[in-house]
Structures are given as C-alpha cells and as structure tokens.
C-alpha positions as CSV (number, residue, x, y, z in Angstrom):
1,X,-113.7,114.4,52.6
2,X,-113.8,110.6,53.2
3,X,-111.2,108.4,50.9
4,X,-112.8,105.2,49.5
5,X,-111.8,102.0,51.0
6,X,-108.0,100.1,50.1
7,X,-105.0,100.1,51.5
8,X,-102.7,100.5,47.9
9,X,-101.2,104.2,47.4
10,X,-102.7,104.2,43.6
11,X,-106.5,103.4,45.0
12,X,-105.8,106.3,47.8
13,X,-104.7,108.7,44.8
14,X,-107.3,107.8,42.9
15,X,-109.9,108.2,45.2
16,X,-108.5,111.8,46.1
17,X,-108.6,112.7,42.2
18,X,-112.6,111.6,42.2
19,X,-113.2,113.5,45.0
20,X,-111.5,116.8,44.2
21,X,-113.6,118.0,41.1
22,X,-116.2,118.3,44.5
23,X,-113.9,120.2,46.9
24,X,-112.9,122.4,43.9
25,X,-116.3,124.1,43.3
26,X,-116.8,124.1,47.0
27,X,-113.8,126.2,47.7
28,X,-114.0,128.0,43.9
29,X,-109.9,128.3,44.3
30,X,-107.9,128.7,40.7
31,X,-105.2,126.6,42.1
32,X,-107.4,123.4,42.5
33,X,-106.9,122.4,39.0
34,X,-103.0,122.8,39.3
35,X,-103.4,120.2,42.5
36,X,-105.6,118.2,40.2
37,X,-103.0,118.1,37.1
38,X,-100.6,117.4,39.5
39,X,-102.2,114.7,41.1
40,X,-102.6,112.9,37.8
41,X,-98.9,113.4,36.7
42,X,-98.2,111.3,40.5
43,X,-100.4,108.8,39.6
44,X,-98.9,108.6,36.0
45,X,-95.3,108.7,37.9
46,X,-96.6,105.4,39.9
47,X,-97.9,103.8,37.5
48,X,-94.9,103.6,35.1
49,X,-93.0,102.4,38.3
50,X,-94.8,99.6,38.8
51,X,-95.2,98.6,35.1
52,X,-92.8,100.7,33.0
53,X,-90.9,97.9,32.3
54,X,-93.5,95.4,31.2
55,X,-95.0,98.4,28.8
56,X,-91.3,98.9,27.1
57,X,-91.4,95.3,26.7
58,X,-95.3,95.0,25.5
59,X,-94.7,98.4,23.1
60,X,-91.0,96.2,21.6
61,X,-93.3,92.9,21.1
62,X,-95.7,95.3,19.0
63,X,-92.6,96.7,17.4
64,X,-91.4,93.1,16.1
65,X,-94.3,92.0,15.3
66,X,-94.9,95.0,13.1
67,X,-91.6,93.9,11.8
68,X,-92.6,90.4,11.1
69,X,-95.6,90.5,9.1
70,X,-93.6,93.1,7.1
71,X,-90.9,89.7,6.5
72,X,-93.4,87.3,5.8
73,X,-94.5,89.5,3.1
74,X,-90.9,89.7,1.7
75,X,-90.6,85.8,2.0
76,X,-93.8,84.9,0.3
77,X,-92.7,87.4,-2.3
78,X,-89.3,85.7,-2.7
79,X,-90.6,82.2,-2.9
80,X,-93.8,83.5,-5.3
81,X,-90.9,85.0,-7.3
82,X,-88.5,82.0,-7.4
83,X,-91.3,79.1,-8.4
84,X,-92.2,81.9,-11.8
85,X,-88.4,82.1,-12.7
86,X,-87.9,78.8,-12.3
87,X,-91.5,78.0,-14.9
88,X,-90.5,80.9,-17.2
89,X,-86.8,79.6,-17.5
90,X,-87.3,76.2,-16.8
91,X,-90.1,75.5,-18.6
92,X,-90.4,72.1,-15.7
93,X,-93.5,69.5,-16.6
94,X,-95.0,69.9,-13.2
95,X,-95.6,72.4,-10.9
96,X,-92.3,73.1,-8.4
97,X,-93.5,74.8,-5.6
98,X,-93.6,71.6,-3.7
99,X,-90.1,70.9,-4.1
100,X,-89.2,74.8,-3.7
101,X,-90.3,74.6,-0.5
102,X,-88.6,71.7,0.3
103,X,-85.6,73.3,-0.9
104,X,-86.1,76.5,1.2
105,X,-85.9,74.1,4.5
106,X,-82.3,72.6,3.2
107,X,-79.4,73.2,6.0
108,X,-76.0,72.7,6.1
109,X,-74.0,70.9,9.5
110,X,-70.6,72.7,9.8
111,X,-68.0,69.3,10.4
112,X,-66.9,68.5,13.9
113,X,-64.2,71.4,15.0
114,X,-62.7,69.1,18.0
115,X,-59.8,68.2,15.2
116,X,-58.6,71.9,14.4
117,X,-56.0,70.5,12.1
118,X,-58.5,69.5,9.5
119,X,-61.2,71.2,9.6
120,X,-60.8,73.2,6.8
121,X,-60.8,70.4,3.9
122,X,-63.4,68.6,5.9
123,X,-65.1,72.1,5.2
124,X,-64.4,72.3,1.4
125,X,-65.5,69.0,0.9
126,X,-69.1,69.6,2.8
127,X,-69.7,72.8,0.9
128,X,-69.0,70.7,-2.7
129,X,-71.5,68.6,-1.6
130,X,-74.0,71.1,-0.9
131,X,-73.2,72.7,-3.9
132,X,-73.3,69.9,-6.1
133,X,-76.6,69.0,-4.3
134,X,-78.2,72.0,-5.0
135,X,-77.5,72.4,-8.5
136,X,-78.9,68.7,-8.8
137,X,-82.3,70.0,-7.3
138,X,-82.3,73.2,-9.5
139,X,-81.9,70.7,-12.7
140,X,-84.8,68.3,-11.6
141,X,-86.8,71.6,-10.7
142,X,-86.0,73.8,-14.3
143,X,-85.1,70.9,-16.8
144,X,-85.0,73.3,-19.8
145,X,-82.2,75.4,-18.4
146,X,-78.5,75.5,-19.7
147,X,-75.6,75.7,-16.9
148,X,-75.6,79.5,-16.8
149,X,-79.5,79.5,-16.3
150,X,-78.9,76.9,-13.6
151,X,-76.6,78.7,-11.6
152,X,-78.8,81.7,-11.7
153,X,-81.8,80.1,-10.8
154,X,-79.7,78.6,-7.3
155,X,-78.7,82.1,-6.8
156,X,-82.4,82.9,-6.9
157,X,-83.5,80.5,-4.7
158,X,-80.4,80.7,-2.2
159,X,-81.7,84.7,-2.0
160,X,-85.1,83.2,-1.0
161,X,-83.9,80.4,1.1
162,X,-81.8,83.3,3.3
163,X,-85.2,85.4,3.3
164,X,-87.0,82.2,4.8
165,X,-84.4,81.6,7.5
166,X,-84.4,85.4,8.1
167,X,-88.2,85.4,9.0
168,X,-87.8,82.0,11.3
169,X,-85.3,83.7,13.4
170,X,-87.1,86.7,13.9
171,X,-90.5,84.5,14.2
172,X,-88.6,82.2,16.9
173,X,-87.9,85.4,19.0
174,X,-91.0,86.9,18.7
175,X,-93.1,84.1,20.3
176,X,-90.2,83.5,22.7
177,X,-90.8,87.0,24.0
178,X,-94.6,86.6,24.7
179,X,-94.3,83.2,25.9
180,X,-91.7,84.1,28.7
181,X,-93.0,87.8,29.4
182,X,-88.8,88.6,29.5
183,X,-88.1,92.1,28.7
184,X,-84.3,90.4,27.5
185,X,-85.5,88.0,25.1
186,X,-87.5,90.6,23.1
187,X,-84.9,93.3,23.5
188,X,-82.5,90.9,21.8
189,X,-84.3,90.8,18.2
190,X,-85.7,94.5,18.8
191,X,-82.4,96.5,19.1
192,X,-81.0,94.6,15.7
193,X,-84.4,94.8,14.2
194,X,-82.9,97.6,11.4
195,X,-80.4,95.6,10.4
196,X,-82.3,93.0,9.6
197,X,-85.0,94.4,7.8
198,X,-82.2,96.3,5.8
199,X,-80.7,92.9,4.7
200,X,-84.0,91.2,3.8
201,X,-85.5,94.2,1.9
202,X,-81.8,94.1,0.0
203,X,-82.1,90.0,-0.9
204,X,-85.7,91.1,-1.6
205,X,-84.3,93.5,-4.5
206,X,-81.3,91.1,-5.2
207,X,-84.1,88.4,-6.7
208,X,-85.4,89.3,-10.1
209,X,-81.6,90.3,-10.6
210,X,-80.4,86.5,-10.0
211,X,-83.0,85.2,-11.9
212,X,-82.7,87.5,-14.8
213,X,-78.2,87.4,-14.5
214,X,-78.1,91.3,-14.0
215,X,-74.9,92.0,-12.2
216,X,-74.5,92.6,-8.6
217,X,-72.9,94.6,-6.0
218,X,-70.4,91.7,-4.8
219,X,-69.3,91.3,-9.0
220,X,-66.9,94.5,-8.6
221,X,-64.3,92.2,-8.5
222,X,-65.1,90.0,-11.0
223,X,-65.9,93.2,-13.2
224,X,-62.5,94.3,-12.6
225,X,-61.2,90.9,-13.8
226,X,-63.2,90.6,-16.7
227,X,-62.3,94.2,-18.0
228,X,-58.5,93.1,-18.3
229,X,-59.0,90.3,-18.9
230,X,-61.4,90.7,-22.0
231,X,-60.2,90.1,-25.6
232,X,-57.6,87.9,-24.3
233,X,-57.5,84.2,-24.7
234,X,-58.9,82.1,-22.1
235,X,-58.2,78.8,-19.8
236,X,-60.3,77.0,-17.4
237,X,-59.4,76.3,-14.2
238,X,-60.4,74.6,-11.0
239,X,-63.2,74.9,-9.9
240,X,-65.1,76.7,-12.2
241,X,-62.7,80.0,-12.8
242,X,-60.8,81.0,-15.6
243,X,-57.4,82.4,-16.3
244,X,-55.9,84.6,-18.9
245,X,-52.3,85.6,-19.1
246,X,-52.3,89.8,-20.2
247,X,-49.3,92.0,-20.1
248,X,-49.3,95.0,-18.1
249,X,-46.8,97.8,-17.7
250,X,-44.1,95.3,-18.8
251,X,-44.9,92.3,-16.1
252,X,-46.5,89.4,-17.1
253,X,-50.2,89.3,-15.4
254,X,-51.9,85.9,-15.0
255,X,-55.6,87.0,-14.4
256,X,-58.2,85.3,-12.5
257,X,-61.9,85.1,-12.1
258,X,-65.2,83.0,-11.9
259,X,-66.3,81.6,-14.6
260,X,-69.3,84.1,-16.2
261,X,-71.9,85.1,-16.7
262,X,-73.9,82.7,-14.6
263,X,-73.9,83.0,-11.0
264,X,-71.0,82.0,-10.0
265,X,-68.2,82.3,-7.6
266,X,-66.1,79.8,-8.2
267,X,-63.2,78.7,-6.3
268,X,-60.1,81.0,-6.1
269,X,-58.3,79.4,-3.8
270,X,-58.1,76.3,-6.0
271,X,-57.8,78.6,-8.7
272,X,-54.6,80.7,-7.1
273,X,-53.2,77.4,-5.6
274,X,-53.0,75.3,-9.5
275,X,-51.4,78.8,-10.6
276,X,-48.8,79.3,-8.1
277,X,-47.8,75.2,-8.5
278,X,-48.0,75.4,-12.1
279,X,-45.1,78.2,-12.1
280,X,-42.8,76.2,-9.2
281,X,-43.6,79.1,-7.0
282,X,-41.9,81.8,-9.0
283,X,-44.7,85.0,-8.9
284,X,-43.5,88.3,-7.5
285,X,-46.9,89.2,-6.3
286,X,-50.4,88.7,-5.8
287,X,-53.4,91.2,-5.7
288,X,-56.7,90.6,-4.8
289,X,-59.6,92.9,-5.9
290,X,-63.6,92.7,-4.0
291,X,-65.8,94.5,-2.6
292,X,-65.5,95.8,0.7
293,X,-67.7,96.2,3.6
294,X,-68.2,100.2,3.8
295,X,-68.7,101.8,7.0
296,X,-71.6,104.3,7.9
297,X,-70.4,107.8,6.5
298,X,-68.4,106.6,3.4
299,X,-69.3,106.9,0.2
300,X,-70.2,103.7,-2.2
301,X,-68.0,103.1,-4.5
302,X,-64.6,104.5,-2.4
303,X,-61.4,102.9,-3.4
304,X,-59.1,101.3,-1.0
305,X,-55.8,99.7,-1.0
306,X,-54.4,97.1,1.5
307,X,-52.6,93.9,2.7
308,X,-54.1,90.2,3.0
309,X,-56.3,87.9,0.9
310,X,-59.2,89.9,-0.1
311,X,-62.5,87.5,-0.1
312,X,-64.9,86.9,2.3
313,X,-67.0,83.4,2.8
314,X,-66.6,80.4,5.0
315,X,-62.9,80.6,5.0
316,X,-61.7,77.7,2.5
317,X,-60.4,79.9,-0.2
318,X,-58.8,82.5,2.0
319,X,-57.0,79.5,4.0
320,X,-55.7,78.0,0.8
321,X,-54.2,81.4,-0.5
322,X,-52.5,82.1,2.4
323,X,-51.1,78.5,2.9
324,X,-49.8,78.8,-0.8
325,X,-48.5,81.8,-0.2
326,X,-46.8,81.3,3.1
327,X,-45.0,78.4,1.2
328,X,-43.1,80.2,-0.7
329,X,-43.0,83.5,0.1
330,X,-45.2,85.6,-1.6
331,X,-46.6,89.1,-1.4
332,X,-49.9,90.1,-1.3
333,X,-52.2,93.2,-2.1
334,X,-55.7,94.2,-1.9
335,X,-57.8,96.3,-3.3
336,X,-61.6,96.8,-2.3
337,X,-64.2,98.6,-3.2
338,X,-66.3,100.1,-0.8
339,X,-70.3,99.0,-0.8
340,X,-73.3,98.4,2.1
341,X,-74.5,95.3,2.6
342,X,-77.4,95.9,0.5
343,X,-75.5,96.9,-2.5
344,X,-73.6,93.6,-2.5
345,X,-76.6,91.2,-3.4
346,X,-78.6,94.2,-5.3
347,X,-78.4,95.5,-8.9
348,X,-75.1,97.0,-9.4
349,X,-75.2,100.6,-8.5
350,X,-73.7,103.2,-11.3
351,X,-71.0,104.4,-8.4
352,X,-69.6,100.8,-8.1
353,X,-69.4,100.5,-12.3
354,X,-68.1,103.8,-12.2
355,X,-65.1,102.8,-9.9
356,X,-63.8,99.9,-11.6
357,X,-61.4,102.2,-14.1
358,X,-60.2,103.9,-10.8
359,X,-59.3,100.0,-9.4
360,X,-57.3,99.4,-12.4
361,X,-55.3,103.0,-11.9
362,X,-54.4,101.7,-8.4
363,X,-53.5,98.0,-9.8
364,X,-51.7,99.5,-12.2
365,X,-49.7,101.7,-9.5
366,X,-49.1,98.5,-7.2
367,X,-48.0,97.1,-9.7
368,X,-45.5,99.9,-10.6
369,X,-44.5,100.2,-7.0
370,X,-44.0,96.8,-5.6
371,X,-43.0,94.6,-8.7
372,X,-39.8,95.0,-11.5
373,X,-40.5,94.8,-15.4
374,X,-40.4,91.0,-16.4
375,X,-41.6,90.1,-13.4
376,X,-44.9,87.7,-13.2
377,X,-47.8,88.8,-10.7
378,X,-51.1,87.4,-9.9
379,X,-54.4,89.2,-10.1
380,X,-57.4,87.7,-8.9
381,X,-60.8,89.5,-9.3
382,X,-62.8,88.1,-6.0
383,X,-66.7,87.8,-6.5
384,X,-70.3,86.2,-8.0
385,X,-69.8,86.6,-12.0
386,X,-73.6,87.0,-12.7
387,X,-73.8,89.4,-15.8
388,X,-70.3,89.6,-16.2
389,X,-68.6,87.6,-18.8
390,X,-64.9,87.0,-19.9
C-alpha cells in the first residue's frame, strides 16, 4: 500500500484513510473499521490543533453577530418608537426624524480631572447644561407638549439614545474582531454579550413606558416619598424637587422628592443641602430610600437597611449630601429596595409596589430607634418620578 505524495502528517493520514476502505475488503477483518473510526478521530484531534483556536474565534464572531442584528432591531425599534411619541404627543409641524437622529448622536465630555479639587461643580454645571440642552431639543422637536410631557418625551429618547450607543459599541467590536483575526478582541464583547442584550431588551421595554409616564422600577423611592408625603402641603425646591413637612411617630419629618409625575429626577443634593441650611444644621437624621442593585439569587422586591447616601448617578448629588452632612454632623440611613437592572428602567413590577408599605415599616422603625420624639429628620425618596405624583 503506497501513501500519496506530501510531506504534512494530515495529507499522510488522509491518504491512509483513502486507502483503507481497499485493504479492509482485502483482508475481510471486523477490526478494520475500528482502525478506520479511529483514524478519523486522529485526524479530527490534528485538525482542531492546528486551528481550534481560530474556529472558537470564527464560531464567537458568528455568535456576536447573531447578537448584533438582534440590537439593530431593538434600535430601529427604539428610534421608530420615539419619532411616533414625539408626533402623537407633540403634534410637531414637520417631520422629526431628522433631528431625532441628530439627537441620538449627542455626547457628553466629562471636565478635565487633572484639578481633583473641583471637579465635582465643574461636573454639575456640564450635566445642567446638557440637561437644559436637551429639554430645548425636545421643545423644538414636540412643540404641543406641556413640561411633564417634555420630560417624558427626553426620557424616551435618552432610552433610545442609550439603545444606539449600545449597538455602536457592540458594532465597533464586532468588525474589530474580523478585521484583526484576534481571538481577544472578539472574546472581549462575546463573554459580556448576556449582559448586554439583557440591558438593551430592558431599555427596549422601558420606552412606551417613558413616553406614556407609567412608572418605573428606579421610582421606588420616589413612590415611597410620594405615599407620605401625599395629602400634605407642598414646597418647591431646588432643582426641580419638592418638600413637605409630615409628622411621624412624634418627630418632625421634612420629606423629599422629584418633582412628579413627569420624568424626573431632580436634584437631591441641592434639595437636602437648601434643607439642612435652611434649619442652621439642627436635623437629627437623615434617611435615604432607592432602589438597590439585587444580586443573582435574591428576590425583587427584598428590603434592606443600611448606612450612606443612597443614590446612584454621576456622583454630584451623593458628594453634596455627604459634604453637608460631614459639616455638621449628621447621621445617615438607607433603605433600598432590591431590583435587576432591567426592572429599574421597565414598568414597575407588582413585587416592587408591593414593598413600599414594608419600606415605610422599616422607616418608621429607624426612626423609632435612632431618633427622640421632637426631634426633626430628613427623608429623601431617591429616584425618576414618572407616574408618580405628590
């Protein structure tokens, strides 16, 4: 038996397979086809030596791309569905897609960190201005709507806007990965890939509820707020919160949220700071109520109690809290209520609704435990005030 010409071990193995089939009815031997399986399962054992690798990497590209058409679905949706909230709302002379589209490219440039000092005002004043400037474009774009309308409608298209970026990102990988033929630049998107789709299918479902105002997942707080809050009469604050003084188990309560029921989160760290000045310093505690990142295995809706300033975001509000705090001597308390990701920005799920009584049983006991009668607290419902009024 002659092997056909080549000097590789995979052309010798192959040749050996070709001619075997021959030898086999020569010999009429049972165990031939054993030696023949087994021969395959060597050449099967070189090959993926060779090229395992750059299969792994060709079956992840297909993988992401899978992924990807599956986001630019979710994005056109989210874009389709923001330009018909904003014509059935805004009723706007002309047709916005053009300047939707414009306004899904907008970006914000974080101020120069080299100065540590003051970075953080530097910070608070950028994010008025995009704020300010996006609320401009949503007026030009809906002309018909009132401010609550308007600050659902940014909500909407801020949900569509982070849809947009999410498909770039996983676009900008994707053709990163074929172009350079690297195993590590494709594993990179791949391995987080069920993350991501988890958070863009949950901005996908948060949409029609911004541009509609039906609460969401990250109101809780707010919720919270609103429900002790409610029959009571109200103050504005800055920047767009509100205040209402309540009395609770004998303490004066001084209770703060966003401004509702537009989409709105206000400013609580302007909001706590006025307060705290306002009263020379004199509160015997603060407590913070928002929703809390759950982990895997927890239940949604899970009530927990804790130390520190309770809200999430760039870090503005948090800073000026503490900085207020720190100055004279304040306590503070948290208490969060446990939610995915996906349930922050989504319709409010029953379980969360269902736990806001429970929060107020464990305010209630905070402030039993760590406070005297007469004395005045804080409590600050953290969150966006879509579909949740005063």
């Amino acid at each position: 038996m002659s092997l056909i010409p080549g000097s590789g071990a995979i052309t010798r193995i192959l040749s050996l397979a070709i001619a075997l089939p021959v030898s086999t009815n020569q010999l009429g031997g049972s165990s031939d086809w054993t030696t023949y399986l087994s021969l395959i399962s060597y050449l099967f054992f070189i090959v993926l030596i060779f090229y395992g690798q750059r299969i792994q990497m060709y079956v992840m590209i297909r993988e992401v791309e899978n992924s990807l058409h599956k986001l630019k679905y979710i994005k056109e949706e989210g874009r389709k569905n923001a330009i018909d909230a904003i014509k059935e709302i805004g009723k706007p002379t002309t047709d916005p897609s053009a300047r939707v589209d414009r306004y899904l490219e907008y970006f914000t440039i974080s101020p120069q960190n080299m100065d540590p000092a003051g970075i953080v005002y530097k910070l608070d004043h950028i994010l008025d201005v995009r704020d300010t400037r996006l609320k401009d474009e949503v007026k030009l774009m809906a002309p018909s709507s009132d401010e609550v309308q308007v600050n659902n409608l940014e909500n909407t298209l801020e949900a569509a806007m982070a849809l947009n970026f999410i498909y770039k990102v996983v676009r900008h990988y994707y053709i990163q990965g074929k172009k350079t033929l690297s195993l590590y630049v494709i594993m990179q998107i791949q391995m987080i890939l069920p993350m991501i789709m988890k958070e863009a299918e949950a901005y996908a479902s948060a949409l029609k509820a911004f541009a509609y105002g039906q609460p969401i997942g990250d109101g809780a707080g707010a919720l919270v707020a609103a429900k002790l809050m409610h029959g009571y009469e109200l103050r504005k604050l800055p920047k767009d919160c509100v205040m209402a003084t309540v009395q609770i188990e004998g303490r004066t309560a001084i209770i703060i949220k966003a401004e509702g029921p537009g989409g709105n989160v206000g400013k609580p760290g302007d909001a706590v700071e006025a307060v705290i000045e306002e009263n020379e310093g004199k509160i015997a505690n603060v407590i913070m109520i928002d929703a809390g990142l759950k982990l895997e295995g927890e239940l949604v809706g899970e009530v927990a109690e804790g130390i520190g300033a309770a809200i999430g975001g760039p870090g503005v509000d948090q800073y000026k809290i503490e900085e207020k705090l720190t100055k004279y001597h304040i306590p503070i308390n948290a208490v969060i209520i446990k939610e995915d990701i996906g349930d922050a920005v989504s319709p409010m799920r029953k379980e969360i609704n269902d736990s806001v009584d429970k929060v107020i049983e464990r305010v209630k006991a905070v402030i039993l435990e760590r406070t005297k009668e007469g004395d005045k607290i804080i409590i600050v419902g953290v969150g966006n005030s879509i579909g949740v009024g005063q």
